[in-house]
VEXZA-495915 format. One record per residue: residue in one letter; x, y, z of N, C-alpha, C, O in turn. Coordinates in steps of 0.1 Angstrom, whole numbers, plus 5000, padded with zeros to 4 digits. Layout:
VEXZA-495915
aXYZXYZXYZXYZ...
END
This chain:
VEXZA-495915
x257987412024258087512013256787512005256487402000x255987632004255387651998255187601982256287641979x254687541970255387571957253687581951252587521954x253887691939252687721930252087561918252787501910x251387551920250787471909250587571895249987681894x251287521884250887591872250387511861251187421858x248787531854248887491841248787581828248187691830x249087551820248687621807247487741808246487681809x247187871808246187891807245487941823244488001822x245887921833245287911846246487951857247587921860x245388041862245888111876246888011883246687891881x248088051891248687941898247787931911247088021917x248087801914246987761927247787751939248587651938x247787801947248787801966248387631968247487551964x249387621973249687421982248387461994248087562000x247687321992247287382007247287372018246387372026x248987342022249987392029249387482040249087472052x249287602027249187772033247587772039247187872045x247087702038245387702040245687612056244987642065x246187552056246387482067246887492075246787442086x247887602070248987672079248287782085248187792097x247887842079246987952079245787912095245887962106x245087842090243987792098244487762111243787792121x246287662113246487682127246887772132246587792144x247887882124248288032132247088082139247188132150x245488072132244988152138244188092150243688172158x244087942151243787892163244787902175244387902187x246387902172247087942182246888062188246988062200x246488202180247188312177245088322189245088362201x244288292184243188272191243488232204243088302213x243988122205243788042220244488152228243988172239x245688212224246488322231245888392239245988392251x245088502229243988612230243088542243242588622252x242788412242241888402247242388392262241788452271x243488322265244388312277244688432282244788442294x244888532276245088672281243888762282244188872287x242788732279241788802280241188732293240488802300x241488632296240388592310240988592322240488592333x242888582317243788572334243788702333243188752343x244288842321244388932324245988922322246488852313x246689022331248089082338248389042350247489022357x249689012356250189022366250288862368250288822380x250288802362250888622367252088572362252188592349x253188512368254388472364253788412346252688412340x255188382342254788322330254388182327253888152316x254688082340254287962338252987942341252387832339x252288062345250988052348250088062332249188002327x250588142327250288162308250788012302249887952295x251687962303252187832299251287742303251087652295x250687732313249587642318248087642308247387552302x248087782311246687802308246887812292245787812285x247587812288247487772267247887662266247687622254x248287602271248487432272247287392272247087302264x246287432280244787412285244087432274243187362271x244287532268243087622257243687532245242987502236x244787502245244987472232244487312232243787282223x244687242241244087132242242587112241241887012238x242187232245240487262246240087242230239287172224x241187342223240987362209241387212199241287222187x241587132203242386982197243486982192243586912182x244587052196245787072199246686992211246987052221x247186852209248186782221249186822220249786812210x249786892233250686982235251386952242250686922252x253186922246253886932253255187022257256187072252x254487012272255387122275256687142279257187042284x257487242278259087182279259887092274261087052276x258987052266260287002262261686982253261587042242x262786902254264086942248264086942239263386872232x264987032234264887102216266887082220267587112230x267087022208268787102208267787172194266887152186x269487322202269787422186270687482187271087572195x271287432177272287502171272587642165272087702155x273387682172273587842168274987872169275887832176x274887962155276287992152277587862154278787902157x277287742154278387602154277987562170278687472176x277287612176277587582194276187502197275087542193x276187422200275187302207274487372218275187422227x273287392219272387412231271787352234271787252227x270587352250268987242248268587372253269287462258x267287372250266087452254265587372255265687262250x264487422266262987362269261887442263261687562263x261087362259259987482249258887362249258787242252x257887512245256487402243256187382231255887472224x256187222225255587212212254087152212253487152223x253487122202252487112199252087042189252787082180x251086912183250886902171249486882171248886892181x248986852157247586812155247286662161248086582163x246086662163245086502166244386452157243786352158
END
């Protein structure tokens, strides 16, 4: 959660959270673009899952793929497989 710094007298100042947050959306949101601009169209999807696993790693992003998530929805227990990601 976001929260404003306030003093007396002075603009509230953003966490810099949002500057950080910020900075990774657009390296993800980048590496994407970039995976889709050089395969193109027409490859299953694990072939895109490969190749941003790659880019993102290129970018210093260690990333793992598939793996188990429970989630919970509406009271009912699931697993998904998904790709997460964190910083190095």
């Amino acid at each position: 959660m976001l929260k404003a710094m306030v003093s007396e007298g002075t603009e509230p100042q953003i966490n810099t959270d949002k500057h950080r947050l910020n900075a990774l959306s657009e390296l993800i949101i980048g590496a994407a673009f970039e995976v889709s601009n050089v395969l193109g169209t027409g490859f299953l999807e694990k072939v895109y899952e490969n190749a941003l696993n790659i880019e993102l790693n290129l970018r210093g992003l260690q990333t793992f793929q598939q793996a188990p998530l429970k989630v919970i929805y509406k009271l009912k227990n699931s697993k998904r497989q998904n790709s997460l990601f964190y910083e190095t």
